[in-house]
PABAKOL-748357 format. One record per atom (N, C-alpha, C, CB): residue in three letters; atom name; x, y, z. Coordinates in steps of 0.1 Angstrom, whole numbers, plus 5000, padded with zeros to 4 digits. Glycine has a CB too. Example, Ala and Ser with C-alpha at 12.3 -4.5 7.8 and 13.67 -1.06 7.14 Angstrom:
ALA:N:5132:4943:5078;
ALA:CA:5123:4955:5078;
ALA:C:5132:4967:5078;
ALA:CB:5113:4955:5090;
SER:N:5128:4978:5071;
SER:CA:5137:4989:5071;
SER:C:5129:5000:5079;
SER:CB:5141:4994:5057;
This chain:
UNK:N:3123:0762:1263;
UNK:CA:3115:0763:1251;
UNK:C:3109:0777:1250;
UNK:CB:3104:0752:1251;
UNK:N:3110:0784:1238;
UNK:CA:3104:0798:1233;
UNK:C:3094:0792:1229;
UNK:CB:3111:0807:1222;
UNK:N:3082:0798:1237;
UNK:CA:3068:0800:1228;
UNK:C:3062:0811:1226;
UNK:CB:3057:0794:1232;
UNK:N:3054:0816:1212;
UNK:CA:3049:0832:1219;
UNK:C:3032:0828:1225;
UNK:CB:3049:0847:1204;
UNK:N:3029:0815:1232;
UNK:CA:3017:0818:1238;
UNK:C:3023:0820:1249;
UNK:CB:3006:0808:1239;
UNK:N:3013:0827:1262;
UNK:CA:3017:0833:1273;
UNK:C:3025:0842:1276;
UNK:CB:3020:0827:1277;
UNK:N:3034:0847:1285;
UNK:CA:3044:0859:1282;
UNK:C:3057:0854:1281;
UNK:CB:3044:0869:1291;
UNK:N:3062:0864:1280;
UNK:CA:3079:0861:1275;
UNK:C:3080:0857:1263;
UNK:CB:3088:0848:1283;
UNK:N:3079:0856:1252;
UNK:CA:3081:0844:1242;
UNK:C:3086:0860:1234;
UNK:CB:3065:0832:1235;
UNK:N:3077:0869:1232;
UNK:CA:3085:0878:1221;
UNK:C:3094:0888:1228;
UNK:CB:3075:0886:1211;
UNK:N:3094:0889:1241;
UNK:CA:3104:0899:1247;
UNK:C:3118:0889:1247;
UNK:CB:3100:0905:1265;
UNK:N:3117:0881:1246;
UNK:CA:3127:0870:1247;
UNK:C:3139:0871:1231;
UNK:CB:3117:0854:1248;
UNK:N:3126:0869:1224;
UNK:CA:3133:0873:1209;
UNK:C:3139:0884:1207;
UNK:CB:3125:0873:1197;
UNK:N:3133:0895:1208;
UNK:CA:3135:0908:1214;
UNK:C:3152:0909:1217;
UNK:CB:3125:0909:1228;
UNK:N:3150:0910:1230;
UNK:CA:3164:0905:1240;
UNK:C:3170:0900:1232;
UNK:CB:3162:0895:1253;
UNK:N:3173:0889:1226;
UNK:CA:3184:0882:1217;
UNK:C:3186:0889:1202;
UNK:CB:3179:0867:1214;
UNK:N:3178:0903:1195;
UNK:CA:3181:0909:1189;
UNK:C:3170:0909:1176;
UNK:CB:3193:0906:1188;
UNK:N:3163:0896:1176;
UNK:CA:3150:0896:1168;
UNK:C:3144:0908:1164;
UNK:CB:3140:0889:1175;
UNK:N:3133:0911:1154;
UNK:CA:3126:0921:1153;
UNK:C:3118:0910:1141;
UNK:CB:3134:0937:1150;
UNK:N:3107:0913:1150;
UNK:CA:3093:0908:1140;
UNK:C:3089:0916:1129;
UNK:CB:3079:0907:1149;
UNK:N:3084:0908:1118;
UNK:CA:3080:0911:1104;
UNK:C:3069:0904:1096;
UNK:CB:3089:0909:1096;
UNK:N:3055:0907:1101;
UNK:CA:3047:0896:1102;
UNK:C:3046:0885:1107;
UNK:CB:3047:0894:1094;
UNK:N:3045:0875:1104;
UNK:CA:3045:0857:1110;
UNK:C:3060:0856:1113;
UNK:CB:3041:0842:1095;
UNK:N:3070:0869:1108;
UNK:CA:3081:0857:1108;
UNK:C:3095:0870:1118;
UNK:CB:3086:0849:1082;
UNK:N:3103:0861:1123;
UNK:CA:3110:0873:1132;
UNK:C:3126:0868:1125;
UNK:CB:3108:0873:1153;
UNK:N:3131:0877:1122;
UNK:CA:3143:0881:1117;
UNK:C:3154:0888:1124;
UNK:CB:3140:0888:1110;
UNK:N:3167:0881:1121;
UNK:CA:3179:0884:1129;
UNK:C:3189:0892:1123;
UNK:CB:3186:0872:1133;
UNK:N:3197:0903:1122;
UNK:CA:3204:0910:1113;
UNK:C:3213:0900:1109;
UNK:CB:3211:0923:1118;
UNK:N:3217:0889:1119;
UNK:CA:3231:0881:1116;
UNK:C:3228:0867:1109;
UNK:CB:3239:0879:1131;
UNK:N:3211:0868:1104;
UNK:CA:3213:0858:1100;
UNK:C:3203:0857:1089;
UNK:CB:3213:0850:1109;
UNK:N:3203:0844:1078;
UNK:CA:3195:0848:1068;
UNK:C:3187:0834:1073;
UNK:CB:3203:0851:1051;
UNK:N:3185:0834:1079;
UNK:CA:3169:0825:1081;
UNK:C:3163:0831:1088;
UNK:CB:3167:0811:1088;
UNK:N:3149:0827:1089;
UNK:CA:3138:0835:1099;
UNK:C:3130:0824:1105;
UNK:CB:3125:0847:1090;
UNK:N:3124:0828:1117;
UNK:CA:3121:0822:1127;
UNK:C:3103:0821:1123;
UNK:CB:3128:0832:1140;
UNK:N:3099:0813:1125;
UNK:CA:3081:0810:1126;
UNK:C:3074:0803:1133;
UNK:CB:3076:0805:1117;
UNK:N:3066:0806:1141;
UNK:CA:3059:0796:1151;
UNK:C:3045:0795:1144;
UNK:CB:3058:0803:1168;
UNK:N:3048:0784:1133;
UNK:CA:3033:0784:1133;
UNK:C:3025:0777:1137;
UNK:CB:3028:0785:1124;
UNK:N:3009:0777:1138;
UNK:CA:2998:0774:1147;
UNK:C:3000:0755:1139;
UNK:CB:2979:0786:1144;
UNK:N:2994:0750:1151;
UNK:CA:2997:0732:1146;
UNK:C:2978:0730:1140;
UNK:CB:3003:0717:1165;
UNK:N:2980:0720:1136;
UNK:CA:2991:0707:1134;
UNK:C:3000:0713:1122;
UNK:CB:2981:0688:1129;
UNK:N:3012:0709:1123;
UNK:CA:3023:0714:1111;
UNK:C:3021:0704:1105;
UNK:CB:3039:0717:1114;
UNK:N:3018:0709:1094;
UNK:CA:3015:0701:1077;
UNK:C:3023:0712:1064;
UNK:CB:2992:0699:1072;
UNK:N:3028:0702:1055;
UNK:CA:3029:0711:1040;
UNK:C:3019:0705:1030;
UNK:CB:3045:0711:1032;
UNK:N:3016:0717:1027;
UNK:CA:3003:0710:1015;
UNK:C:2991:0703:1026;
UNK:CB:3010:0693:1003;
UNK:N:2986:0688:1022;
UNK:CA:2979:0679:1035;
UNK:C:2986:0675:1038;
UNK:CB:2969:0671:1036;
UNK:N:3000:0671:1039;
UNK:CA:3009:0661:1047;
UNK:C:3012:0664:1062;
UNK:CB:3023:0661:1040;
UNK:N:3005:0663:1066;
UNK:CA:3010:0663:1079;
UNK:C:3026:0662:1085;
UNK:CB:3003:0653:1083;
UNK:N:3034:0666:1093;
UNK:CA:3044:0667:1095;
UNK:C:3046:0658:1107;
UNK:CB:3048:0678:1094;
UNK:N:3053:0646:1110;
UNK:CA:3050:0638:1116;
UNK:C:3064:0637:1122;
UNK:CB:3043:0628:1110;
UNK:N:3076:0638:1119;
UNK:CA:3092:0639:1122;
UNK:C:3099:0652:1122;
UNK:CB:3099:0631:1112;
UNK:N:3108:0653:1126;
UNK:CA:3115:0667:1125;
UNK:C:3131:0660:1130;
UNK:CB:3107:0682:1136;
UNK:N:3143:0671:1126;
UNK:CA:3154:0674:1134;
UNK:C:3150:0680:1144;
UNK:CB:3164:0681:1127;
UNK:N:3160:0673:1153;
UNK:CA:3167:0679:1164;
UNK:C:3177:0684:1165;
UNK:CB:3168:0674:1171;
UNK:N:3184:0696:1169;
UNK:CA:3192:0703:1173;
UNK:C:3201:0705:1188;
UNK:CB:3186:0710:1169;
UNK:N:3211:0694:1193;
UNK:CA:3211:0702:1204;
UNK:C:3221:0712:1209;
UNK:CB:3211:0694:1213;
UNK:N:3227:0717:1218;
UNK:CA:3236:0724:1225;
UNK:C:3232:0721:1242;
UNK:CB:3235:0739:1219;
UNK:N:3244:0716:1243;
UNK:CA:3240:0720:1260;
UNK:C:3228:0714:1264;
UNK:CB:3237:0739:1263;
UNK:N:3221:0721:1272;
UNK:CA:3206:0721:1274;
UNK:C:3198:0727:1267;
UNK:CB:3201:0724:1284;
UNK:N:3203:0734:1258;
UNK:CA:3193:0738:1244;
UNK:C:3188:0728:1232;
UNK:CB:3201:0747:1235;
UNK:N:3179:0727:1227;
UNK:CA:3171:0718:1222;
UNK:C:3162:0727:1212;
UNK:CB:3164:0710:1233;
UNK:N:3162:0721:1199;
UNK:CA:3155:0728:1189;
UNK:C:3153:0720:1179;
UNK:CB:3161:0741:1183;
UNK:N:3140:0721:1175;
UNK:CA:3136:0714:1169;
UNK:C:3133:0721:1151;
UNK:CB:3127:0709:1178;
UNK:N:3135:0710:1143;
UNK:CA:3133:0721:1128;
UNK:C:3129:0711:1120;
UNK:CB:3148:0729:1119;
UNK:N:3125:0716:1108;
UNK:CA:3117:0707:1098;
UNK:C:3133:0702:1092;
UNK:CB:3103:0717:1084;
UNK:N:3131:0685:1085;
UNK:CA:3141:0682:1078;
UNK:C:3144:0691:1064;
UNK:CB:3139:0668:1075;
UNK:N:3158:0687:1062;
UNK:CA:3155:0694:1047;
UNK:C:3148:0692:1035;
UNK:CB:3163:0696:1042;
UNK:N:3139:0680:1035;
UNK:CA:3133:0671:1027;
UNK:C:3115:0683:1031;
UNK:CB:3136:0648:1034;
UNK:N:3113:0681:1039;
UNK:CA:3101:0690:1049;
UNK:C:3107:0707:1043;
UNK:CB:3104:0687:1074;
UNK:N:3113:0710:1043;
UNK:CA:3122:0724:1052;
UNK:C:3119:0725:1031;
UNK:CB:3146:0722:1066;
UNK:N:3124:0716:1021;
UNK:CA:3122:0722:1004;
UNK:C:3109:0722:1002;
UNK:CB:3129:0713:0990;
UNK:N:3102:0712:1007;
UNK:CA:3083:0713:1003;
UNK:C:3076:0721:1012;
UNK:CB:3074:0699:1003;
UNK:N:3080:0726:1023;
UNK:CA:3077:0740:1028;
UNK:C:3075:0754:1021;
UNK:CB:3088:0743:1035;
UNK:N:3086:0758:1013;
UNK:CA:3094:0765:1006;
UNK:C:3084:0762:0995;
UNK:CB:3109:0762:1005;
UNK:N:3083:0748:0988;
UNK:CA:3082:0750:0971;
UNK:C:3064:0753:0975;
UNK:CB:3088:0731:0958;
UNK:N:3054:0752:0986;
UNK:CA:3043:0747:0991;
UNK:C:3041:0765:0982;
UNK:CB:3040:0741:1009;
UNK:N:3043:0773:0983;
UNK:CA:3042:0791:0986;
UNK:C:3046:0792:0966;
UNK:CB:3059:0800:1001;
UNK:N:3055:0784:0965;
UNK:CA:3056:0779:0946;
UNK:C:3040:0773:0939;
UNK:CB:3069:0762:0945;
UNK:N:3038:0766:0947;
UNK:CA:3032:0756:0942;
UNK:C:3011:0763:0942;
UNK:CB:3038:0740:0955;
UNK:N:3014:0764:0952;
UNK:CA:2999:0771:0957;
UNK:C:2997:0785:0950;
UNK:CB:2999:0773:0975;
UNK:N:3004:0792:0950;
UNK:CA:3004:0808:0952;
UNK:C:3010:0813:0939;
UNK:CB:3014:0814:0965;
UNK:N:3019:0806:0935;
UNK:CA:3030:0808:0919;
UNK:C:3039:0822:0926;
UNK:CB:3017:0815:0898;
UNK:N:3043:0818:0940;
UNK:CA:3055:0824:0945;
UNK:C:3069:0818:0939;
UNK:CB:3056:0823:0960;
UNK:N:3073:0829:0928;
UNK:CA:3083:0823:0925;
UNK:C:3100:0822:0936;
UNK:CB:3083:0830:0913;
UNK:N:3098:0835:0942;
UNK:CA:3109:0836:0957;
UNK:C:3107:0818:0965;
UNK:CB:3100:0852:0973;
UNK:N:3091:0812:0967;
UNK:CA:3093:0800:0973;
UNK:C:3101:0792:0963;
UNK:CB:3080:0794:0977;
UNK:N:3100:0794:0952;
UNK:CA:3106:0781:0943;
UNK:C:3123:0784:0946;
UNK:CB:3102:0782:0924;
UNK:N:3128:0803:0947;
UNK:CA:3142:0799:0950;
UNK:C:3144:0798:0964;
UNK:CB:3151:0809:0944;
UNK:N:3138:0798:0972;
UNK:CA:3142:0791:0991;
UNK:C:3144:0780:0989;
UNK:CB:3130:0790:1004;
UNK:N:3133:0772:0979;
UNK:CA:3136:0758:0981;
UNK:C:3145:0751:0972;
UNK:CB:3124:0750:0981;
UNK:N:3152:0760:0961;
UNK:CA:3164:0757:0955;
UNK:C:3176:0761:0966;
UNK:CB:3165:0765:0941;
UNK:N:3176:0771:0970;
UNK:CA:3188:0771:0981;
UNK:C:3186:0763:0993;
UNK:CB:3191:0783:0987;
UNK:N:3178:0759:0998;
UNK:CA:3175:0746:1006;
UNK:C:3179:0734:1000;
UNK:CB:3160:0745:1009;
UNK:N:3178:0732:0988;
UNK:CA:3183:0717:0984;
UNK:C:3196:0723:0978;
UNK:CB:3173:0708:0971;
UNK:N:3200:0735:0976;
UNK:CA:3218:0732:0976;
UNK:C:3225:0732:0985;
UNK:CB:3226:0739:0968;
UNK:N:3218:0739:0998;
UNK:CA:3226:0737:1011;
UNK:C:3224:0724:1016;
UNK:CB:3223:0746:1021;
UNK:N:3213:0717:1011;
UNK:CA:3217:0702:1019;
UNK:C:3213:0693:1012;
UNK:CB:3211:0699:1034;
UNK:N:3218:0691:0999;
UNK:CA:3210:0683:0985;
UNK:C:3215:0666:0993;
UNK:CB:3220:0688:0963;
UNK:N:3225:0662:0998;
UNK:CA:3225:0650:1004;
UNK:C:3216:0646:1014;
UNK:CB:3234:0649:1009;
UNK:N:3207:0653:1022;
UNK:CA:3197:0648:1031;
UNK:C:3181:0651:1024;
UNK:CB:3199:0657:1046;
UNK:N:3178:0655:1012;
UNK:CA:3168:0662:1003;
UNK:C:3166:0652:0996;
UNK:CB:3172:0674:0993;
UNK:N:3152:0646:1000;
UNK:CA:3146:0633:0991;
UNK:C:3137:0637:0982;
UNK:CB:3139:0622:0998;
UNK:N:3142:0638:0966;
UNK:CA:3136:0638:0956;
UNK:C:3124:0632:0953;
UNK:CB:3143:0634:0950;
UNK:N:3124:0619:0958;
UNK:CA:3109:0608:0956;
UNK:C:3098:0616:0963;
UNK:CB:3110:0590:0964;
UNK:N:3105:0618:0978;
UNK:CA:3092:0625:0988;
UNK:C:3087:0634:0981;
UNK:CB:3095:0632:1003;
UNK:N:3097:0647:0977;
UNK:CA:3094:0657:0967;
UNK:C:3079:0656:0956;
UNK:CB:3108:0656:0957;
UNK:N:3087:0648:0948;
UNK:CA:3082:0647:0936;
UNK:C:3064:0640:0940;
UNK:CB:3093:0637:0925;
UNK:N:3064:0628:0950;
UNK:CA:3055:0625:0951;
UNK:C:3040:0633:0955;
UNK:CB:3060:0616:0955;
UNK:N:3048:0641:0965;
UNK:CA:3041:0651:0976;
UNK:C:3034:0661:0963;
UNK:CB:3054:0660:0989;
UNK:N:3039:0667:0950;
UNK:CA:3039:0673:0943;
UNK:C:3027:0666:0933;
UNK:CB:3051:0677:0941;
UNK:N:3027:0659:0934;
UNK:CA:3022:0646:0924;
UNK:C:3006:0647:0930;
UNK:CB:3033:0628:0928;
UNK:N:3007:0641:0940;
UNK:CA:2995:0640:0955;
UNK:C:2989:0660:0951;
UNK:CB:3007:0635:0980;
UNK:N:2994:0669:0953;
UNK:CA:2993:0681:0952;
UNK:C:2986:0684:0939;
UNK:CB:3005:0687:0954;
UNK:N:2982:0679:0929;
UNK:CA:2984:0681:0920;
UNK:C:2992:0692:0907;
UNK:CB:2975:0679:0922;
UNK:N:3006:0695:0913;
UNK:CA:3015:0706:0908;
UNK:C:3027:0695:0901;
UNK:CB:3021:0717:0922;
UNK:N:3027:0684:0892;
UNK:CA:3037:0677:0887;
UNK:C:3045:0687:0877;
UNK:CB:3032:0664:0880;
UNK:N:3039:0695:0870;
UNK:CA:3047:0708:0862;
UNK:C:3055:0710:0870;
UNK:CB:3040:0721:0859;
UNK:N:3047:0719:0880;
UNK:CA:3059:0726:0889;
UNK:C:3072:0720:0895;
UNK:CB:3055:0730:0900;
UNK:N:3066:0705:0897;
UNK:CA:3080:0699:0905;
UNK:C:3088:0699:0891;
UNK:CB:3079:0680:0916;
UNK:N:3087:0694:0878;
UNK:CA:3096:0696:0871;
UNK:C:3101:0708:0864;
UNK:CB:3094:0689:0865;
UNK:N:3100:0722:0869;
UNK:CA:3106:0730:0867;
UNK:C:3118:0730:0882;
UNK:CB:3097:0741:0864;
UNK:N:3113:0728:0891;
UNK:CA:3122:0728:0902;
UNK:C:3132:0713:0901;
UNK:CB:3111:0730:0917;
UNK:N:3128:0702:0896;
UNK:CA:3136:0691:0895;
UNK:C:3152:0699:0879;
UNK:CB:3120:0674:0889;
UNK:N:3146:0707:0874;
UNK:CA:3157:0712:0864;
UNK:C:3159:0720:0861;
UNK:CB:3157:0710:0855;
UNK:N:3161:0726:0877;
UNK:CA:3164:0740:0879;
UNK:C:3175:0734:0890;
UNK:CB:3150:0753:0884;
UNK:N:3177:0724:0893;
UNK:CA:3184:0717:0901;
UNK:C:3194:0703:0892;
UNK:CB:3173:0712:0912;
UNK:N:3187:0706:0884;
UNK:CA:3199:0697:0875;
UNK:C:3196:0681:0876;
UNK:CB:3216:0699:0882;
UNK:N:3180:0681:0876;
UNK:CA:3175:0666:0878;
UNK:C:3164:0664:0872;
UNK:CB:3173:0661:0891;
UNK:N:3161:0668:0862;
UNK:CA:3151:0670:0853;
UNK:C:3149:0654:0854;
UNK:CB:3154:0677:0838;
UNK:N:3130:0657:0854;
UNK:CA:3125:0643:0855;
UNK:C:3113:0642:0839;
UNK:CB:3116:0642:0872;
């Protein structure tokens, strides 16, 4: 397990080619970025209570679902009027629009008080509500 409390955690990233950029550490070979952020992990007040797992081998990684992983993303939309979060969490739901629950979406947005917003993102995705 990588953590960056204690040592090793960013010489480690480091070593595997990382280079930090604020909160978030970045790989040339790849277009996601890496975040450790401080708990409890919540989007909006939802607390985050499940995640994927990932394994390999004896490697083990854990990640927000993609249902978690689009209201992550739309949270930076929603709060901030980042419009970049609204397109993460459009390419988040076209890379995995079969595991991406709309209801959680919309409700979480709803609870948030941002129902506008989810329906620009619901028909910008071709599901206008």
């Amino acid at each position: 397990m990588t953590t960056l409390k204690g040592t090793g955690g960013e010489a480690a990233l480091t070593a595997l080619g990382f280079t930090r950029k604020g909160d978030f550490y970045r790989h040339p070979r790849s277009h996601f970025l890496l975040e450790f952020p401080h708990g409890p992990l919540a989007v909006g007040d939802d607390l985050i209570r499940s995640w994927s797992t990932a394994r390999r081998d004896d490697e083990v990684l854990y990640v927000l679902s993609p249902t978690d992983s689009c209201r992550d993303r739309l949270a930076s939309f929603l709060f901030w009027n980042d419009f970049s979060g609204l397109e993460q969490a459009l390419a988040v739901f076209h890379a995995r629009s079969k595991e991406v629950d709309l209801n959680v979406i919309e409700d979480w947005c709803q609870r948030e008080r941002h129902s506008q917003k989810f329906g620009l993102f619901a028909s910008r995705i071709g599901a206008a509500k």
